[in-house]
N, C-alpha and C positions, 0 to 999 in steps of 0.2 A: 694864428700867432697871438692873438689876443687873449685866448682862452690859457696858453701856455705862459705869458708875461700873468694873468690874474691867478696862476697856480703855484707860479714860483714865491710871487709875493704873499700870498696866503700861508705857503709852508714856512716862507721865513719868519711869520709872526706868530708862529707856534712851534718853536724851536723844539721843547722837549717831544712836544708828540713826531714832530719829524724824525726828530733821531732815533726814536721808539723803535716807532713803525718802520725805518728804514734798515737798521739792526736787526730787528728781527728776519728780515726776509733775508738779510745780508747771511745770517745763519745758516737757515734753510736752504738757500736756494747753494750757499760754499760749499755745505756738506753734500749737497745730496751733486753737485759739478766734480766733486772731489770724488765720491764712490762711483759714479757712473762714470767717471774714464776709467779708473781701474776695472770697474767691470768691463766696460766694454771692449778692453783691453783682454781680457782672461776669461771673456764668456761668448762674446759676439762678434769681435773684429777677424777678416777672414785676413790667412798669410799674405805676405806682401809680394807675391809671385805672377806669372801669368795666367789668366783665367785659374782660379782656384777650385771654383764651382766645378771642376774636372777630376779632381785628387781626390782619392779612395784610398782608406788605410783598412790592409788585410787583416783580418783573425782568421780564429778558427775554433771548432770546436772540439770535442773529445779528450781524447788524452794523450802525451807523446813521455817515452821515457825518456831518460837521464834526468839532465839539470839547465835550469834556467836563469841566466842572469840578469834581472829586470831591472830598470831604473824607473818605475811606474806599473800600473794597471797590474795586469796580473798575467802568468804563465801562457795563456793562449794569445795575445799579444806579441808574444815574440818566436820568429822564427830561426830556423841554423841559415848558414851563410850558402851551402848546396842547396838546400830548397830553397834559397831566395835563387839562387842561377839558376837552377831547374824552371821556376816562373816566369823570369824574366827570359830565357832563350825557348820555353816551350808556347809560351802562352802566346793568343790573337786579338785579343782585347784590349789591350793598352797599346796606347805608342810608346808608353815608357813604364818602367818600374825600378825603383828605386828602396837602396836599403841605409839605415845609420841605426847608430847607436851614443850613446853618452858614456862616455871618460872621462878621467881626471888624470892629468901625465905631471911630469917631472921637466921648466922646460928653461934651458939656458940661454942668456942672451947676455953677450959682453959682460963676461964674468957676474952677470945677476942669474939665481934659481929661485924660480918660483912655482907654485901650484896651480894648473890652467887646465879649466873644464875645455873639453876638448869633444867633437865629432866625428868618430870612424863614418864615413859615409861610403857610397858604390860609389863608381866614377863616373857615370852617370849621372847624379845628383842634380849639380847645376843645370844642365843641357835641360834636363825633363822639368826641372822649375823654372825654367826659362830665365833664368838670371844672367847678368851682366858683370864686370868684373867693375869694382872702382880704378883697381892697376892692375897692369900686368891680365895674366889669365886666371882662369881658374881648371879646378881638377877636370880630367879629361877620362872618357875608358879607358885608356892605352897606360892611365897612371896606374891604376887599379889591376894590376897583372901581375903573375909571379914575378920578381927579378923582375922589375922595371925599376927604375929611381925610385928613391924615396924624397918626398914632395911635400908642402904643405902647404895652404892657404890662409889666410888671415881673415881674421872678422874686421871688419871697419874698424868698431872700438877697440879693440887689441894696439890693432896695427897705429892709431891714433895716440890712445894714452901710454903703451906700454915702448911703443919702438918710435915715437914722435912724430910720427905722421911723414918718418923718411921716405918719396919714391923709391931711393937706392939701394933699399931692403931688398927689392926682388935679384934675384939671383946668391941673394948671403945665405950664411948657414945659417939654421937652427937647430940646436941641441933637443931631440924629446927623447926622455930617460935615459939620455948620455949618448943616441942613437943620431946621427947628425941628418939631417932634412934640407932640402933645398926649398927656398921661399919660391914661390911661382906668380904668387897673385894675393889680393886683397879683395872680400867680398865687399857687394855694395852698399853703405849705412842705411838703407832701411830693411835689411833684412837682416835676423840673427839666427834661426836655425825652423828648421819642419817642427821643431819640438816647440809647440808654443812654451813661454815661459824662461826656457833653456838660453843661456847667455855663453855660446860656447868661445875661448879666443882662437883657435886653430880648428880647420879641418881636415882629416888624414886621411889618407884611400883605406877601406875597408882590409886590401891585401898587404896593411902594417899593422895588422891585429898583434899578433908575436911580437913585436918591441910597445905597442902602448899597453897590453898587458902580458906581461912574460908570464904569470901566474899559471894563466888558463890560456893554452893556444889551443885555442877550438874553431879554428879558420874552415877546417877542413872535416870537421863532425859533426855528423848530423843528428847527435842527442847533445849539441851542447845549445840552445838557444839563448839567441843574443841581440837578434837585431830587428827592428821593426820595420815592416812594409810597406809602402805607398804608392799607387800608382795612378799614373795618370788616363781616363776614359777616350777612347778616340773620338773623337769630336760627334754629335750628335748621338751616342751611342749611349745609354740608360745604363744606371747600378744593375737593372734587371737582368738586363740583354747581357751585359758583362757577369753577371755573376751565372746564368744558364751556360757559356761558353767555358769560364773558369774553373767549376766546380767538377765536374769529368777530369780534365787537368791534375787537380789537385789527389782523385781518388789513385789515378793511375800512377802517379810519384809515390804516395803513400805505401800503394801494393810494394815499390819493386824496394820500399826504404822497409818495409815490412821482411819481405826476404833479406835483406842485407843484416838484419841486424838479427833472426832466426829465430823470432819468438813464433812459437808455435801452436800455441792455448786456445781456445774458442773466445774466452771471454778478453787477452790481448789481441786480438781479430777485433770483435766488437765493438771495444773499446778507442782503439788506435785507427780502423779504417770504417766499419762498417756506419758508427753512429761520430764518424770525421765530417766535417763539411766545413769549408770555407765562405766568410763573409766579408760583406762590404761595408766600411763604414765610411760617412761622411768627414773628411778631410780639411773641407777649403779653409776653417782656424785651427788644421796640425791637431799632432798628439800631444794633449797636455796632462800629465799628473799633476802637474800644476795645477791645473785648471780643477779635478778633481778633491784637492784638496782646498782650494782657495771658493769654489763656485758657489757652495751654498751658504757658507759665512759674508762672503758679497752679497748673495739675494737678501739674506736674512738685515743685513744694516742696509740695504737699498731702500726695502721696506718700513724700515722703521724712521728712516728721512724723509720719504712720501710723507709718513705721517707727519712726520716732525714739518715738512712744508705746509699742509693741509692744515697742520694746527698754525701754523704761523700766516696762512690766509686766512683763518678764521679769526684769528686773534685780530691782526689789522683791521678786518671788516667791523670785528666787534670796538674796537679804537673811532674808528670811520665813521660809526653811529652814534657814540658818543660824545666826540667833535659835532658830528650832523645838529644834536639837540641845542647844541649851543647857537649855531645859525641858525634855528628856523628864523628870527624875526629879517635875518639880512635875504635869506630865499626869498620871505614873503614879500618883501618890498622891491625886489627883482621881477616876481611876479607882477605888482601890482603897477612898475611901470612900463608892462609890457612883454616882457620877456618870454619866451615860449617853451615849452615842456622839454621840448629838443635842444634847446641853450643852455636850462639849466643841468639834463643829464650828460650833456656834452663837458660842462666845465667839470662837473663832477669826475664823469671820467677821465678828462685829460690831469686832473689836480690827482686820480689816481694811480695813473698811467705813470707818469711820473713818480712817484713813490714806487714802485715797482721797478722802474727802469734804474732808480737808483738804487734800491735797495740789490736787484739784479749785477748790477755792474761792481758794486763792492764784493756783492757774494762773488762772480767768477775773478775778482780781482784776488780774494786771500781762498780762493778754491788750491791753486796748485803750492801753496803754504799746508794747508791741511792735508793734501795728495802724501806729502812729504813725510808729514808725521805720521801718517798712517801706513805707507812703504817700509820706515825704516823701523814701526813697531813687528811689522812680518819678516823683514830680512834683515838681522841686527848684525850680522859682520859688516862693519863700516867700509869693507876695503872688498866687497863685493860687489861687483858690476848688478844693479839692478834693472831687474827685466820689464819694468813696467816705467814708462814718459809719467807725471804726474802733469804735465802741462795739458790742458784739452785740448785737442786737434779741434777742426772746421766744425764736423759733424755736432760733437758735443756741444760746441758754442752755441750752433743756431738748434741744437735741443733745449738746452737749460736757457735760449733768450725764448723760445717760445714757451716756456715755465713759467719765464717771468711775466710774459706780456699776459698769460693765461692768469696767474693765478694775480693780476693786476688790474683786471675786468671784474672776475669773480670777485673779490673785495671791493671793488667800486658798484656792483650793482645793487649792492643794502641803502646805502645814502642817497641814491641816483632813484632806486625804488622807493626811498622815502618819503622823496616831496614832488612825487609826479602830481599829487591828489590833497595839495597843502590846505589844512583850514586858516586864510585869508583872515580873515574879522579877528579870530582868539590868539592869531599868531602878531598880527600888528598891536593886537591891546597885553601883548605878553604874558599872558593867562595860559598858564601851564601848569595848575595847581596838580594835575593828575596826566600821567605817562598817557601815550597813546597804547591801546592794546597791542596794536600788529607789534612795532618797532620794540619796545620792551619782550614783549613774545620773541622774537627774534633774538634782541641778546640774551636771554636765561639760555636759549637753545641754543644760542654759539657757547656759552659759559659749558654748558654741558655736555656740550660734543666737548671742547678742551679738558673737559675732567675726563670723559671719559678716553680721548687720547695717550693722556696723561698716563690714567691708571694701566693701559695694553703697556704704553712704553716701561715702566716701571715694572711691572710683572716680569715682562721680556730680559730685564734688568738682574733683576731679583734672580730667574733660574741660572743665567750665563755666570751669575758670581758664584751663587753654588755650586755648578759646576766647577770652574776652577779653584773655588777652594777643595773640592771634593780630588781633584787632579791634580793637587798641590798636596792633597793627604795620602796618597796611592801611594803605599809601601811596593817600590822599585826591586825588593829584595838584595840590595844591598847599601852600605853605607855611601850618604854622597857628602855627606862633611868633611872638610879639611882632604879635597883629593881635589889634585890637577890635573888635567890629559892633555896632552900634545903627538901631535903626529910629525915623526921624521919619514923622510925617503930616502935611503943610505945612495943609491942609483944617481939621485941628483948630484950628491958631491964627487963621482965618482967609481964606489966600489961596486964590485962587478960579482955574482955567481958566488964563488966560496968564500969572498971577503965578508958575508953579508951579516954572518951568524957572528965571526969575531967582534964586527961593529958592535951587534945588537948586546954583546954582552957585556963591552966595555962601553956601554953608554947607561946600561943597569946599574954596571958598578957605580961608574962614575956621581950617577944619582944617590944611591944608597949612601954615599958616602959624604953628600951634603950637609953640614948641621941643621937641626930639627928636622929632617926627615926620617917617617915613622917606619916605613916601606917603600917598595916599589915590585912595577910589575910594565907585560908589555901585551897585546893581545893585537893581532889582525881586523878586528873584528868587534871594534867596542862599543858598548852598551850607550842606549838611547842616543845614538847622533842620528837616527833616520837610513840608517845603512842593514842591508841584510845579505848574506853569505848563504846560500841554500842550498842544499841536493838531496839526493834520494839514497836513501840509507837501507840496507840489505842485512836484517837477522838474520846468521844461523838457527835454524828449525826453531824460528818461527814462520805461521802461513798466515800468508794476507787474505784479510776480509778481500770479494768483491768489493772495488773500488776506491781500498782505502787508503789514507793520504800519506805516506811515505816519507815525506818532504821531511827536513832538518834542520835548523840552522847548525851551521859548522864552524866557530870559531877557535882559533887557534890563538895558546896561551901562554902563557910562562911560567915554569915553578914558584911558589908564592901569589899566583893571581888571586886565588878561590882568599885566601887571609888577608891579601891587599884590600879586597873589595870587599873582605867580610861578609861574603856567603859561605853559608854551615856548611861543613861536610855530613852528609846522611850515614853513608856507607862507606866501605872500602878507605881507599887512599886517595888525595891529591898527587899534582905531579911531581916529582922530583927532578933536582942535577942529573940523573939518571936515564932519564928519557931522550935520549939523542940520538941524532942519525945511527944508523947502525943498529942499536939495540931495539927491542921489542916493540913492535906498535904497538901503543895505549890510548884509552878514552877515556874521559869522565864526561858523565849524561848527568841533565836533570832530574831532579822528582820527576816531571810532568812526563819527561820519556819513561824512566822507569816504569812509572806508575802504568802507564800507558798498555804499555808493550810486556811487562812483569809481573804487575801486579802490586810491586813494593819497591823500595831501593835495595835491601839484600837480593830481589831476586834478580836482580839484574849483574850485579858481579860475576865476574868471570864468565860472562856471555861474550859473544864474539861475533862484532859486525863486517860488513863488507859497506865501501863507498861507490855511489855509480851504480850503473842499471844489474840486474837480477842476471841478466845474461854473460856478463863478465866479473861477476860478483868473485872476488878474492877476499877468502875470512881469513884477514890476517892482524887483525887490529879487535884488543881485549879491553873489554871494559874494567876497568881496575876502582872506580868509583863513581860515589853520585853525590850529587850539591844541589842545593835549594835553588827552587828557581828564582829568575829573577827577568824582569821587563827589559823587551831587548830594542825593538826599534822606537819605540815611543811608550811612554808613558798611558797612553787611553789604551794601547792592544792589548790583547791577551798574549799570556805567556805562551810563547813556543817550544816546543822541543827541541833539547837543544841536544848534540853531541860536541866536546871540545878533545882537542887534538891539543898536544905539549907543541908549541913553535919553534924549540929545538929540534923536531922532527920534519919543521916544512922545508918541503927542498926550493922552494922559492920563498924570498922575501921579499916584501918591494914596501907600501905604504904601513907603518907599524906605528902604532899610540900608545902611548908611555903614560903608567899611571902611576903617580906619583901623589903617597899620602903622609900630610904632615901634623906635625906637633905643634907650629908656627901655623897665623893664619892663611891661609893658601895665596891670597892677593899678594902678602908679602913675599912667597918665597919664589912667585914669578921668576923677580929680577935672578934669584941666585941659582933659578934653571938654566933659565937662557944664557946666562953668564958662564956655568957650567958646562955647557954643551957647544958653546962656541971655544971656549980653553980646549974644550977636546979636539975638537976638527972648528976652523974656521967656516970650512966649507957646508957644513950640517944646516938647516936652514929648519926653523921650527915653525908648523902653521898647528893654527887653532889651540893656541894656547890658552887654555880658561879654565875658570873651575867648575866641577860636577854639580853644583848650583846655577853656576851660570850655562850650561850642556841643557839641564832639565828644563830652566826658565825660556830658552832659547827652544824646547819642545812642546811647550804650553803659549808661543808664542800669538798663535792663532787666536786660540781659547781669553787669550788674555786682551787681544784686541776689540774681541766682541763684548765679551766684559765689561773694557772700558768705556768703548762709546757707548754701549747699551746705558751704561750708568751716566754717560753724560746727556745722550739726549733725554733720559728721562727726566733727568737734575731739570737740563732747558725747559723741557715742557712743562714741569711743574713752576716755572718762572713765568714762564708764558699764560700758563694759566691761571697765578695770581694776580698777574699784572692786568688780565681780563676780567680777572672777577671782581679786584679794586672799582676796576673802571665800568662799570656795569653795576655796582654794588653804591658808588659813589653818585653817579648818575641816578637811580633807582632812589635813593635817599633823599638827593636835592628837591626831586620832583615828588617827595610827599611828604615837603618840608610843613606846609599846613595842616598835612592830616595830623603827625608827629604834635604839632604846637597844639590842637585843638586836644588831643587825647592826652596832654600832659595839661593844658588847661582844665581839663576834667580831673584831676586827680591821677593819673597815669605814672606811676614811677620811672627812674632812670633806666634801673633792672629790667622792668618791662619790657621799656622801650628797645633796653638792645636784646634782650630775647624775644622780641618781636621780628626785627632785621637777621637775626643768627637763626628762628628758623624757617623763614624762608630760603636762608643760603643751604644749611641743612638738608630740608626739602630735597631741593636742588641738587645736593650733590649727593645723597641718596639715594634718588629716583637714579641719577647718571651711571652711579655705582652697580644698580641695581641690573640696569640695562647692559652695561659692558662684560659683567662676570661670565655670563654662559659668552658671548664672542669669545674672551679670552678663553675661555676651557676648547672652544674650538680653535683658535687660533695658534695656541702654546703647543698643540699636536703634532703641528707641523716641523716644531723645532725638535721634536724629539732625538733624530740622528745624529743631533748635534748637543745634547745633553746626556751627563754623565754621574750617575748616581744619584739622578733625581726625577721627581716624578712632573709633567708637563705642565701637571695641577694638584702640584706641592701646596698641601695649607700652608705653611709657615710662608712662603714666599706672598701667596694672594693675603693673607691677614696682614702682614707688614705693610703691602703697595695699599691697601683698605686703608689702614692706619694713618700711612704716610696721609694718602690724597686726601684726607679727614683732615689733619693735621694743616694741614697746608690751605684748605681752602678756609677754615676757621681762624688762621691766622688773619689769611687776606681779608677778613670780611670783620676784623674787630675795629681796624681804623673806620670804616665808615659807620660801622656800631654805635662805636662812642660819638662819631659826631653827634648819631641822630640823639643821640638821648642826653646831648649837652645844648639841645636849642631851647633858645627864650622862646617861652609862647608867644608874649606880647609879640617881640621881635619875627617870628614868624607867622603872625596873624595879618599882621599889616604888607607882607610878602608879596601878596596879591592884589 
């Protein structure tokens, strides 16, 4: 207690250094509590289920025909809803297996519609997750059956924010896409879905696929894939042992889906069974796309707060030592009545412990402040349930307090090693005319680790802006100025099957005929929101390479779209009023198919595809043109081949986005959409209202996160590291205040004297510089998958952070400069 009553009163009589030192680590230690829950959240924490360590999620390998509808990963990831029965009723190896998928339904509640991500799951589900209900039950097999009720479950936060937290819910109806549901149950609040990341509000039995998408009823086909796998190991039983039991299974379903569907070929043998195999992947934290999208922009700023802490223990230590020089005479006289080696590293430590624990408890105190801005710079619809807590749970806490206590020793043992070994006699007579070597040695190397800290962070900086600016200059291939998109679902207000197409054209008019509106247009299927529409597209005579990829994007459009969004027509025609049920099927392809498959865009005219597998391939549908391409689910991908269909011809409509391009500036002409479209039908309900600026900005969202903090922790660290070079530069001064006054005694000018001090700082931070460049060329490598149109050891970016850290530490080192070479001699002679 003694030791902590003589720490406290020592930090109060050096206010500025306390506050210093204790902000700084308040920094370090916020940011790096703030990215380590989200990480540990989106990279490490296992589902909130029963034994998790037992969940296995299926792939597969080879190839399967038709089409797959993915919400993540890729085509072998998801299986049809028969081969998931076929697994679950054939197989011996799990106690359970389990199937879902991700939706977005249409869902009414006391005259409200809204938009609500949604779970087709097996019925099953719950039981094999071992879950519990918070009310009522949850889904059962028996729900999951042809002709059983239709049923829904509730997510905690749904059932909380959106229906009030009523018990008396269970048993009411629920409207989803106009299709009425019975409430059963509410899940329990700490679980949200298998899908890490996934915020679903309802979950629906898999056997109500046909009303959540009436689109595509692929319940009962086994080239439509849709749904992902998971199942549970029987207790003591290994991936191994389960995947030797499984895979036999899987060949012998494959065979009899092989006969069913009558391909005959050697190389569709090969391909679909012979080089098929089934695998097991590690489960216990769920399928996340999420996670693949989000994982390595969290390592990459996890990283760079390591550093940013590491520099902010270095910097305090270098603080710590410089405070130290000030005491040696109070050490020594502690020494010299008595005091022992152990008491005095003891106060040291505990005077540093305390700087740590506080600097610690401010950082996790404004940690879930920072969580917050950094959540809602990745998921910018404000009225989206976010899938990540920014608050630290237990585990984090007692991580980032053992951070602090760690990196609160580590800075306490420079000073504590300082005066194990005190010279006694020159410390009592105040004779300090010349630095000790060790402890000086010691701050230039702390000075120079924080340069070179500094300079990785700034580099790091430097490519992530390029990059977004570089993905900010990426011609989309079409105009995104002065255009709005909003998505309706005619379904939620109401209209049913042949009402859909009357809607959709009196909701075109409607728009067109707003003042300052330049066009309009409506597509299925629109550009850069992160959504894709795919299948396997079948030319007349032509023949596929071995193996080659097939796939398409398919969006369906309106006449006038290709002029709305101001992509060229190459060849042929766009679509007309013409194109409507009944008459002629037509398509317009991109360049990149054309090109592909043709060779040009004339040669592609009047060709004539088929959609769906080769074996039931119907060429009834003519290409009548082709348009420039243009970037479809994000702005970094590559251009896909695209086929578009006129949405006069689709026989289902359900969710459709309305592009709307104005003469007025688009914020403004908001209010007189939404105004418009409630005059038509009150009941029309508009989500994702914004403009193709804010669409794009909202896909660089990522890119633009790392950006910033990159650019701010390097801002910090070059803060950090002036503030240490001051203070190392300032100290280093004082202590050869007599050499200074003898060599300006001698004739020594002012100039000299501070090109004397500048180059040593110089020195210093060229030697640092010098040392850091090859780490970073190895280092910047690493980032490469996540850089875009630049090289990992871009000169321009490494000459700037050079420049910068030159910059910056010359600055730091002119105020102690001109001290020295403003001392009286005399005045400094008599010093000593």
């Amino acid at each position: 207690m003694q030791e902590l009553r003589y720490a406290l009163r020592q930090l109060r009589k050096a206010p500025v250094f306390t506050a210093v030192a204790v902000l700084t680590l308040a920094l370090g230690i916020g940011a790096n509590t703030a990215i380590f829950t989200l990480l540990d959240q989106a990279l490490i924490r296992s589902l909130p289920v029963s034994h998790p360590e037992q969940l296995v999620r299926l792939r597969f390998t080879g190839e399967s025909p038709g089409h797959t509808n993915a919400y993540g990963g890729d085509d072998n990831d998801f299986f049809s809803y028969p081969m998931y029965r076929d697994l679950r009723d054939k197989n011996s190896v799990f106690s359970g297996l389990i199937a879902n998928d991700e939706q977005t339904v249409g869902v009414q509640w006391n005259n409200r519609s809204e938009l609500v991500n949604t779970e087709l799951v097996s019925g099953n589900y719950f039981q094999v997750l071992g879950l519990q209900p918070a009310i009522g039950r949850l889904l059962l097999p028996s729900d999951d059956q042809p002709n059983s009720a239709a049923v829904v479950a509730l997510s905690f936060s749904y059932w909380k924010t959106q229906l009030g937290a009523e018990p008396r819910v269970i048993g009411q109806i629920l409207l989803i896409n106009a299709h009425p549901f019975v409430i059963v149950g509410v899940v329990s609040p700490q679980f949200r879905s298998i899908v890490a990341g996934e915020t679903p509000g309802v979950f629906v039995p898999a056997s109500a696929k046909n009303v959540v998408t009436p689109r595509w009823q692929d319940l009962e086909n086994r080239e439509g894939h849709w749904l992902t796998i998971v199942g549970r190991l029987k207790p003591g039983e290994s991936r191994t042992q389960a995947l030797a039991g499984l895979d036999p299974l899987w060949h012998v379903i494959r065979a009899d889906e092989l006969k069913q569907f009558g391909y005959h070929s050697q190389r569709t043998r090969r391909l679909f069974l012979d080089q098929s195999h089934i695998q097991l992947l590690d489960s216990a934290r769920g399928f996340s796309p999420l996670r693949d999208q989000l994982g390595m922009p969290l390592i990459i700023l996890m990283g760079m707060v390591a550093l940013l802490v590491l520099m902010a223990c270095i910097n305090v230590s270098s603080l710590l030592l410089v405070r130290a020089a000030g005491r040696v005479r109070e050490m020594s006289v502690r020494y010299a009545m008595g005091a022992t080696r152990w008491q005095i590293v003891r106060q040291l430590l505990v005077e540093g412990l305390l700087l740590g624990i506080l600097g610690g408890a401010l950082g996790l105190a404004i940690a879930p402040a920072i969580g917050r801005v950094l959540v809602r710079m990745v998921f910018t619809d404000p009225a989206a349930e976010i899938p990540f807590a920014t608050t630290p749970d237990v585990r984090v806490l007692l991580f980032n307090f053992a951070v602090a206590f760690a990196v609160s020793v580590l800075f306490s043992l420079a000073p504590a090693l300082r005066f194990l070994r005190p010279d006694l006699v020159n410390s009592l007579k105040q004779q300090s005319a010349t630095a000790a070597g060790g402890p000086l040695r010691f701050r230039r190397i702390s000075v120079g680790a924080q340069i070179s800290v500094s300079l990785l962070l700034l580099i790091g900086a430097g490519l992530f802006v390029r990059t977004l600016h570089n993905l900010r200059s990426v011609e989309v291939g079409f105009a995104t100025d002065h255009l709005i998109s909003f998505r309706i679902n005619g379904r939620l207000a109401g209209y049913q099957g042949e009402q859909l197409q009357p809607l959709n054209r009196r909701i075109l008019d409607t728009l067109a005929a707003l003042p300052g509106v330049r066009s309009v247009a409506a597509t299925d299927d629109p550009d850069l929101a992160d959504d894709e529409e795919t299948g396997n597209i079948v030319i007349s005579g032509y023949k596929e390479s071995e193996g080659e990829d097939m796939q398409a994007e398919q969006p369906w459009v309106t006449p006038g779209y290709f002029s709305n969004m101001q992509v060229p027509v190459l060849a042929g025609r766009a679509f007309s009023d013409e194109d409507v049920v009944g008459k002629a099927n037509v398509a317009v392809v991109n360049a990149g198919f054309a090109q592909h498959y043709f060779g040009s865009p004339q040669g592609a005219i009047g060709r004539v595809v088929s959609f769906g597998s080769s074996k039931d391939a119907k060429f009834d549908t003519e290409i009548v043109g082709v348009v420039g391409d243009t970037k479809h689910s994000a702005v970094r991908d590559p251009v896909r081949r695209t086929v578009y269909r006129p949405l006069l011809q689709s026989p289902q409509l359900n969710y459709v986005t309305y592009l709307v391009r104005t003469w007025q500036p688009p914020d403004a002409a908001k209010t007189s959409v939404r105004a418009a479209i409630q005059q038509l039908d009150s009941k029309l309900a508009l989500y994702d209202l914004q403009t193709m600026d804010e669409q794009v900005a909202n896909s660089l969202a990522n890119e633009r996160l790392i950006a910033l903090l990159s650019v701010s922790f390097g801002l910090l660290a070059m803060l950090l590291a002036a503030i240490g070079l001051y203070g190392v530069l300032a100290y280093a001064t004082a202590q050869r205040t007599r050499e200074i006054g003898i060599r300006m005694a001698l004739g020594a000018r002012r100039n000299a004297v501070m090109r004397l001090v500048l180059a040593d700082v110089v020195w210093l931070a060229g030697l640092s510089i010098a040392v850091t460049l090859p780490i970073a060329f190895l280092l910047s490598r690493t980032l490469r998958s996540q850089l875009y149109g630049v090289s990992p050891t871009d000169p321009l970016v490494i000459a700037c952070g050079v420049l910068l850290v030159t910059a910056v530490v010359i600055l730091s080192a002119l105020l102690p400069a001109a001290r020295a070479a403003h001392v009286e001699p005399m005045q400094a002679l008599r010093t000593e």
